[in-house]
MDAnalysis code that builds the backbone (N, CA, C; Angstrom):
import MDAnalysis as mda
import numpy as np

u = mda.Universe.empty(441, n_residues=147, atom_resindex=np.repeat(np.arange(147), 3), trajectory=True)
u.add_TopologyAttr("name", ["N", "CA", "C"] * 147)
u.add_TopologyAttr("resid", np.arange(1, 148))
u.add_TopologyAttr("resname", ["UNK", "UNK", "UNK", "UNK", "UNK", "UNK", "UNK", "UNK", "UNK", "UNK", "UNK", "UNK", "UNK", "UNK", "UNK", "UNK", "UNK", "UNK", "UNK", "UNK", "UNK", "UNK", "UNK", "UNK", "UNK", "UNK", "UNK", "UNK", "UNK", "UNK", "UNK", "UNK", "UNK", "UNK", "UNK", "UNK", "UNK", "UNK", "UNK", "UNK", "UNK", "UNK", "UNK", "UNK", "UNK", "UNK", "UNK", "UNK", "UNK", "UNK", "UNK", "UNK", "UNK", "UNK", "UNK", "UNK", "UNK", "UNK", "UNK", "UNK", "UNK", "UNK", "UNK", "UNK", "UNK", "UNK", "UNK", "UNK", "UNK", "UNK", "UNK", "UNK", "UNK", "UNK", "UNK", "UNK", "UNK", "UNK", "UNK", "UNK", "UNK", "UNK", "UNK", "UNK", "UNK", "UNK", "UNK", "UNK", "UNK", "UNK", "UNK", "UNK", "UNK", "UNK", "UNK", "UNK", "UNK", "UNK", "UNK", "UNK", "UNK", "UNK", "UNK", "UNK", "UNK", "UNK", "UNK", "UNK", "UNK", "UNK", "UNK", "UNK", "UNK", "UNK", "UNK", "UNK", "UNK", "UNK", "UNK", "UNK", "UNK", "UNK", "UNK", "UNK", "UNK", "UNK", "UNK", "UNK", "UNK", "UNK", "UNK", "UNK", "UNK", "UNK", "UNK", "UNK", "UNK", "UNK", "UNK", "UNK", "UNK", "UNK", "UNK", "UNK", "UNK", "UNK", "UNK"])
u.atoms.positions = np.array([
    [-2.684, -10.156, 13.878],
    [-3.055, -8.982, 13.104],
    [-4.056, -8.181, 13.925],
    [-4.144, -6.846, 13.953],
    [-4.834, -6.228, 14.733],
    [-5.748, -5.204, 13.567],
    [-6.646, -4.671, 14.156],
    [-6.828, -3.441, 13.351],
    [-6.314, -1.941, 13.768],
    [-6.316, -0.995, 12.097],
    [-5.522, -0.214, 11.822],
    [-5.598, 0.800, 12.939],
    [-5.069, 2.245, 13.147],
    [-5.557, 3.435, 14.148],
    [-6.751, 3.494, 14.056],
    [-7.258, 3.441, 12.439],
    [-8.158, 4.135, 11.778],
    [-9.649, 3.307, 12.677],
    [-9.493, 2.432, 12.777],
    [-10.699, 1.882, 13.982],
    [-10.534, 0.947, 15.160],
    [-11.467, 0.612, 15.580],
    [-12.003, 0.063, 17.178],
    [-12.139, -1.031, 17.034],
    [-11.799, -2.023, 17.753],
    [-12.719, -3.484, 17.787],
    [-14.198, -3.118, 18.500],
    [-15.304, -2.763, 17.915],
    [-15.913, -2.574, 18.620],
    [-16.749, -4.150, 19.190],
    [-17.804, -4.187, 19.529],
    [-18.315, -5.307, 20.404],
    [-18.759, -5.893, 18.793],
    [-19.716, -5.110, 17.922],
    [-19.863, -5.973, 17.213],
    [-18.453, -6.252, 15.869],
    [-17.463, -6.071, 15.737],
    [-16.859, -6.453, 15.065],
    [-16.415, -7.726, 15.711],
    [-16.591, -7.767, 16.962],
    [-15.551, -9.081, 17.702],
    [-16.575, -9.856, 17.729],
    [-18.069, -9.746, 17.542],
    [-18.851, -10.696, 17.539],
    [-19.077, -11.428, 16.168],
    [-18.621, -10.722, 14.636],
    [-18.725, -11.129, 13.729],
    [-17.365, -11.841, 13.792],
    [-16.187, -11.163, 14.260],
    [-14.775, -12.059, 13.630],
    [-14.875, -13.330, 14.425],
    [-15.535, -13.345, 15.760],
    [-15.535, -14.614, 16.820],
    [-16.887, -16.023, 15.383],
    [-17.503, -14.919, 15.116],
    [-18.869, -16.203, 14.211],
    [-17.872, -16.517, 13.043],
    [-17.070, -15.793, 12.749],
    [-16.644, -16.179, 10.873],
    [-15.717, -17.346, 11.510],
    [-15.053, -16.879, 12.879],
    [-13.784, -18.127, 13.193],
    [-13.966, -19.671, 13.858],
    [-15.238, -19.295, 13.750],
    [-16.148, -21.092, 14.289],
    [-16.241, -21.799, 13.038],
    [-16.452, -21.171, 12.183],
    [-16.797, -22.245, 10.655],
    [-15.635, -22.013, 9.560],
    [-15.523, -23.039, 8.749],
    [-15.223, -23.484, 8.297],
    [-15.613, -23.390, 6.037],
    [-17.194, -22.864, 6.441],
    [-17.832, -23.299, 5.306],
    [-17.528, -21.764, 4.708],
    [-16.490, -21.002, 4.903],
    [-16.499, -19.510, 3.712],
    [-17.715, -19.219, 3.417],
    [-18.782, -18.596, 4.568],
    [-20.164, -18.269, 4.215],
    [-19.970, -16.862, 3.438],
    [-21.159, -16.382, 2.776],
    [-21.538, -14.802, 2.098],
    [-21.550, -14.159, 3.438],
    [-21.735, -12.648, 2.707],
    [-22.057, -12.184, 4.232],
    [-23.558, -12.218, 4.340],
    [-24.421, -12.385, 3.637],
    [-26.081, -12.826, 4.253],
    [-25.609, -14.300, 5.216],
    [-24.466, -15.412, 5.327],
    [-24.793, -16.504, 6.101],
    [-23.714, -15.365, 7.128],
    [-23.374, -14.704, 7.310],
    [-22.152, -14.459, 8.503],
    [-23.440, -13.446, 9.174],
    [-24.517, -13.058, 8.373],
    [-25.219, -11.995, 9.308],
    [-26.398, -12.752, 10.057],
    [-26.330, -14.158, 9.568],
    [-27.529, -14.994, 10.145],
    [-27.064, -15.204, 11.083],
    [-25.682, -15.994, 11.215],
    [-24.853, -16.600, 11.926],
    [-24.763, -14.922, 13.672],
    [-24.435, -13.985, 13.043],
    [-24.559, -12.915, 13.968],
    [-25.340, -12.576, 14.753],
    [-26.946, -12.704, 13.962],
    [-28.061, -12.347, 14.370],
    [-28.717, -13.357, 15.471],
    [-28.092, -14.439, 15.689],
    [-28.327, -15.336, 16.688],
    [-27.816, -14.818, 18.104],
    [-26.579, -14.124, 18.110],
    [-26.469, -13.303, 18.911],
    [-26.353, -11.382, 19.474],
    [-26.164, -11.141, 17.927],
    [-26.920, -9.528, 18.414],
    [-28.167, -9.510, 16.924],
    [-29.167, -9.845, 18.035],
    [-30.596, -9.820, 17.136],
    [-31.039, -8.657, 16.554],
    [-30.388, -7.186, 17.081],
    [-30.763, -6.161, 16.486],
    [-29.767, -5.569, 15.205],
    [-28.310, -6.675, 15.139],
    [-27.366, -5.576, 14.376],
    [-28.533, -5.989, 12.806],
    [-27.937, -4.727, 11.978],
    [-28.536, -4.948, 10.440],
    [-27.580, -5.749, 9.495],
    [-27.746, -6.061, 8.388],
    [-27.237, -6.756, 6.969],
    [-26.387, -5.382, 6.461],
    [-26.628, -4.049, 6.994],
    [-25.784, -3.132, 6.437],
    [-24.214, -3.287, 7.221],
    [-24.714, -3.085, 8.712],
    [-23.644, -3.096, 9.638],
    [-22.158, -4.494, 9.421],
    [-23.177, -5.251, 9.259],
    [-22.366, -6.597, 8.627],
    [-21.766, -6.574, 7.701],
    [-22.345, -6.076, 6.603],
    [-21.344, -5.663, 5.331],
    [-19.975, -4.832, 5.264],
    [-20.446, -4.051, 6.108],
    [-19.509, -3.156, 6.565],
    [-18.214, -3.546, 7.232],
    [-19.015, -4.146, 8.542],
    [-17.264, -4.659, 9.009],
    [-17.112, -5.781, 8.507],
    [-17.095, -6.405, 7.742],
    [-16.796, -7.587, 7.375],
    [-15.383, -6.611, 5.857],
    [-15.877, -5.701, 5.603],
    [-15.122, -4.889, 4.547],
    [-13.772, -4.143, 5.445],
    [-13.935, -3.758, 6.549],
    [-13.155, -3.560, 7.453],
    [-12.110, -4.055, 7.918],
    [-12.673, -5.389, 8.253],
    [-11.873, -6.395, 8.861],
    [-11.047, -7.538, 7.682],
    [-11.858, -7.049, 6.476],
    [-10.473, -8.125, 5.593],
    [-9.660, -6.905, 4.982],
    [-10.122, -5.254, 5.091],
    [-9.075, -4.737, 4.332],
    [-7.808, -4.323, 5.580],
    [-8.307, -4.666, 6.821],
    [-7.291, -4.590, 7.715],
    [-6.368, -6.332, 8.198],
    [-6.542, -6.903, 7.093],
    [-6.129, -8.437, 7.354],
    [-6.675, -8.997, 8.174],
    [-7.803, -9.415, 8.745],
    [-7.977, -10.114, 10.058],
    [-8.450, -11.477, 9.254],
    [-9.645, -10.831, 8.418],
    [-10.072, -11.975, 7.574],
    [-9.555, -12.368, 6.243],
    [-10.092, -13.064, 5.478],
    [-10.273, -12.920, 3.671],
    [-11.366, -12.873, 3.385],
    [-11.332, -11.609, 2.192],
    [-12.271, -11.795, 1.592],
    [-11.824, -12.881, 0.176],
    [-13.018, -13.520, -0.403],
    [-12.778, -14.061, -1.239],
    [-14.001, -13.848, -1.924],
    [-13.029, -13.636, -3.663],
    [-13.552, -12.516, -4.906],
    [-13.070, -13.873, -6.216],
    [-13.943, -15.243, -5.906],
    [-13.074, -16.214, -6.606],
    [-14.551, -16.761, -7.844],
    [-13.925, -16.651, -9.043],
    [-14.708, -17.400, -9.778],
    [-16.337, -17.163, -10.225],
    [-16.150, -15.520, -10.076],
    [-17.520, -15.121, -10.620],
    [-18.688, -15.431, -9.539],
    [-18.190, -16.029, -8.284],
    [-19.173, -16.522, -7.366],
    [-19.606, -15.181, -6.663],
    [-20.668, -15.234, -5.724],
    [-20.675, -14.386, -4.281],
    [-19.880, -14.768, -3.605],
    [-19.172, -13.303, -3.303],
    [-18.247, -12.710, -2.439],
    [-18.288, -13.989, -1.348],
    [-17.197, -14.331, -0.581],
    [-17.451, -14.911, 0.463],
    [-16.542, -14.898, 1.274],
    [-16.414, -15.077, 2.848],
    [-15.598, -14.626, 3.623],
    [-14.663, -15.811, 4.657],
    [-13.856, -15.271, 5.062],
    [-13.057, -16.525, 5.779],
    [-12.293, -16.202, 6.898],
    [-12.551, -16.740, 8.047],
    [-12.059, -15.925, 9.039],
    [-10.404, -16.711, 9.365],
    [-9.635, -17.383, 8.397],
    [-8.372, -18.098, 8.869],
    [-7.502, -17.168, 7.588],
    [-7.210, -16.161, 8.957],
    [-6.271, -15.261, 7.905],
    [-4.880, -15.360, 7.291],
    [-5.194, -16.579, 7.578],
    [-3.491, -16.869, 7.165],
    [-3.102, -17.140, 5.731],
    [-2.307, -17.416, 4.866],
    [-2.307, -17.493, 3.415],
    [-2.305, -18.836, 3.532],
    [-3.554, -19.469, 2.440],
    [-3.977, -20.707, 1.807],
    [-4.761, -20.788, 1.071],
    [-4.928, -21.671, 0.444],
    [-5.537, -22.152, -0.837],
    [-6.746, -22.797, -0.942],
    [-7.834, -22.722, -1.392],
    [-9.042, -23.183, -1.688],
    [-9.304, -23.892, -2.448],
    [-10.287, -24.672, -2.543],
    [-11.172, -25.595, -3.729],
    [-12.680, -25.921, -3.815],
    [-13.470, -25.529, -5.275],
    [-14.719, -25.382, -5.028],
    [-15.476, -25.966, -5.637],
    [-16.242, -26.510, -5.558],
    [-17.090, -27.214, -6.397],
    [-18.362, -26.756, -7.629],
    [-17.820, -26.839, -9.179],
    [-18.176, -26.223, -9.798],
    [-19.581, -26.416, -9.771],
    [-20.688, -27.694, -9.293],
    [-22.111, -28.021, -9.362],
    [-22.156, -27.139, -8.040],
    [-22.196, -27.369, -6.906],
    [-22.740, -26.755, -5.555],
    [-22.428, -25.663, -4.748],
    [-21.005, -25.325, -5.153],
    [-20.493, -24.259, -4.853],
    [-19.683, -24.099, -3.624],
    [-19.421, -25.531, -3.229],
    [-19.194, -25.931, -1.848],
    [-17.621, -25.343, -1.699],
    [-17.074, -24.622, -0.906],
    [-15.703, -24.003, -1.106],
    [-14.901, -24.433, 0.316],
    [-13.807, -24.993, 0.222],
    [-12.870, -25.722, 1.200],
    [-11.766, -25.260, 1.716],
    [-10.734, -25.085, 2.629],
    [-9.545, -25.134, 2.341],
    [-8.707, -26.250, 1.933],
    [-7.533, -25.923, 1.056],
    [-6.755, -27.209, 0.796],
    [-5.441, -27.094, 1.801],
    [-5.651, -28.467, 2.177],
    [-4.438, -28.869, 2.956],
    [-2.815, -29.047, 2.837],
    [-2.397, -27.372, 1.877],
    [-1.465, -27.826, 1.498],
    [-0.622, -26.298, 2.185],
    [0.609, -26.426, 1.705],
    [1.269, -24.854, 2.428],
    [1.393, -24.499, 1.062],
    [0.999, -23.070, 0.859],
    [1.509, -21.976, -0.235],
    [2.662, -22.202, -1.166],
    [2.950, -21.901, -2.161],
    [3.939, -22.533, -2.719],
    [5.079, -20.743, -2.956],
    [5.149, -20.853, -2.397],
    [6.509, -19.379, -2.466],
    [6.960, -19.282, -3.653],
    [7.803, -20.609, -4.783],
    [7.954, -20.543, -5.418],
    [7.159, -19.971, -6.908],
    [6.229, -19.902, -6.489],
    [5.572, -19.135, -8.206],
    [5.561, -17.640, -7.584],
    [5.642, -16.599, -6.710],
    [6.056, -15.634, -6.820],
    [7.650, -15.090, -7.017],
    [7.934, -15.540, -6.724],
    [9.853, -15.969, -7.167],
    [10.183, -15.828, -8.789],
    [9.113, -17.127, -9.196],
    [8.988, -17.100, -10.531],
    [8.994, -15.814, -11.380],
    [7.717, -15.418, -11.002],
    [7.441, -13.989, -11.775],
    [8.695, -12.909, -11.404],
    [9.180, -12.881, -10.271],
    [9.754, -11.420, -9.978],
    [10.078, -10.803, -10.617],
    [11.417, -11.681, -11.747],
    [12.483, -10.677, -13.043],
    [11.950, -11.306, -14.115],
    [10.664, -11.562, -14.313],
    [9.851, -11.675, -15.739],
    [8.730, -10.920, -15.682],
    [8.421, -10.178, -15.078],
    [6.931, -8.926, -15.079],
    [7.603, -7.599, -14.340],
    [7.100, -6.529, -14.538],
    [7.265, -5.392, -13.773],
    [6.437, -4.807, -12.823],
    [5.507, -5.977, -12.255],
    [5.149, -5.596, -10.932],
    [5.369, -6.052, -9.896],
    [4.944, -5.326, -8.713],
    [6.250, -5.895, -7.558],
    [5.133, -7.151, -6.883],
    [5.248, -8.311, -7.081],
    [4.538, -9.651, -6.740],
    [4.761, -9.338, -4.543],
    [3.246, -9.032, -4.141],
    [2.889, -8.902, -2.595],
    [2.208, -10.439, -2.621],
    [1.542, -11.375, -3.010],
    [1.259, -12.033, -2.881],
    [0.206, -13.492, -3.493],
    [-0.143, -14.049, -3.584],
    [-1.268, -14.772, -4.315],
    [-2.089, -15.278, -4.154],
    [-2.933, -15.805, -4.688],
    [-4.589, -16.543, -4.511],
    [-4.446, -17.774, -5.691],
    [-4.914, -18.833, -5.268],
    [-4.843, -19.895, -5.778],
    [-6.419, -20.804, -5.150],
    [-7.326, -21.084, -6.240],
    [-8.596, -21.894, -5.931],
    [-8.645, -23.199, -7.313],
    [-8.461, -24.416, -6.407],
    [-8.504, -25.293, -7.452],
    [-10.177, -25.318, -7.305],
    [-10.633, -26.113, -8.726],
    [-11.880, -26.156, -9.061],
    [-12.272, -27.674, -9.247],
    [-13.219, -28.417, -8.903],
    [-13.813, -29.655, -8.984],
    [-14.964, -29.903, -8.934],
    [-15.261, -30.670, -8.662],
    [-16.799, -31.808, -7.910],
    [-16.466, -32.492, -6.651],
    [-17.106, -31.195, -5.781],
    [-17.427, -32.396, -4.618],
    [-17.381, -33.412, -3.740],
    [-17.227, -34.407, -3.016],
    [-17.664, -35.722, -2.847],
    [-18.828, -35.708, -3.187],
    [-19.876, -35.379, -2.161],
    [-21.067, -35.294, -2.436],
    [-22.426, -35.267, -3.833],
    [-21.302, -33.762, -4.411],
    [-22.011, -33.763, -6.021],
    [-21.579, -35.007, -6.511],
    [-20.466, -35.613, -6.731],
    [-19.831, -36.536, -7.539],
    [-21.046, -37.930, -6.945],
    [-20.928, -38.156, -5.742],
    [-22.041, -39.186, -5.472],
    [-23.377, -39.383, -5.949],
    [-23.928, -38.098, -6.036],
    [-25.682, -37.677, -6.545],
    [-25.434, -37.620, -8.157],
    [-24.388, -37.295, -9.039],
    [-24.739, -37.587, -10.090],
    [-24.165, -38.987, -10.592],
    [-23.155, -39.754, -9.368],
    [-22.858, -41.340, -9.899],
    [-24.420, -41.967, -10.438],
    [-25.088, -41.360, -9.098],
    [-26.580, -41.832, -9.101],
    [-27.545, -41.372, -10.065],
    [-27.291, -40.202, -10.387],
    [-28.181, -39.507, -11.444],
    [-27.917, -40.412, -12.660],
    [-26.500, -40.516, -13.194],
    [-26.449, -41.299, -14.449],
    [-26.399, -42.819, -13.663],
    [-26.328, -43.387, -12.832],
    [-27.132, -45.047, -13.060],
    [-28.911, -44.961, -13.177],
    [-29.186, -44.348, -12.847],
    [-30.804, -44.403, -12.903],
    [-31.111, -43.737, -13.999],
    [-30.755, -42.841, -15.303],
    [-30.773, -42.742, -16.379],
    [-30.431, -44.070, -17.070],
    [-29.256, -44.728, -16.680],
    [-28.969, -46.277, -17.378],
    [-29.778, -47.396, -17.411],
    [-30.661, -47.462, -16.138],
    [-31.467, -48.139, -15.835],
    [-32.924, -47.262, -16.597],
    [-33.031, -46.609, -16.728],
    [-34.456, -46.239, -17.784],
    [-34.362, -46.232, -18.913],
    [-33.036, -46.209, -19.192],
    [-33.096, -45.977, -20.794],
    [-33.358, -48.123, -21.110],
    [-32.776, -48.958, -19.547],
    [-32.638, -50.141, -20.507],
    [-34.336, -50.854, -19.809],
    [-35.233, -50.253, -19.110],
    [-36.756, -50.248, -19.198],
    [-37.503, -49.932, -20.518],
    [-37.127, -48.555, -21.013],
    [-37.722, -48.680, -22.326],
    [-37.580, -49.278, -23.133],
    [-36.323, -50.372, -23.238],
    [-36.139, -50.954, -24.619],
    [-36.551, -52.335, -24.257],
])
């Protein structure tokens, strides 16, 4: 995917799409401008916003607009599926391929023309799930101290 006539790769767009495509963790754009600012120390939090709006409405990236959360971005532009953790907010890709079939589905049962979909399963964690195994044994264990 390239971008449109309408703009340039300039130096700093290739320095933000090169930081979003090292990780993994779907940062905001305050972590993609930290992540930036390590190497152009002068760009701003405006400039960042900006092409980061650029570069997913010209496909390079995703933006992701999932679950009432902050915005967050993803530099593996390819179509896939997410999962997030409703305590921490921790957001993943899932290791699965797209399922073609539920746009198929809809085609001759709605009257709009189905371009594509978004799919984010929702859970706990490993991590959260570990800290509250622990949270409720050490509630179990105080409640059987007081008695």
């Amino acid at each position: 995917m390239a971008l449109s006539q309408k703009y340039r790769m300039t130096h700093q767009r290739r320095v933000i799409l090169e930081e979003l495509k090292k990780v993994s963790s779907h940062p905001t754009a305050d972590g993609v401008y930290e992540m930036v600012r390590l190497r152009l120390p002068r760009i701003s939090l405006g400039t960042v916003y900006r092409n980061l709006e650029i570069l997913s409405g010209c496909g390079m990236i995703h933006k992701l607009e999932m679950g009432g959360t902050q915005r967050r971005f993803d530099g593996n532009a390819k179509n896939h599926y997410h999962v997030r953790c409703i305590r921490c907010d921790r957001l993943k890709d899932v290791p699965v391929e797209p399922i073609t079939a539920i746009g198929d589905a809809l085609s001759g049962n709605i009257d709009y023309e189905i371009i594509g979909h978004r799919l984010e399963f929702i859970g706990i964690c490993p991590q959260c799930k570990k800290e509250g195994q622990n949270f409720n044994k050490n509630v179990h264990e105080m409640d059987r101290k007081e008695k």
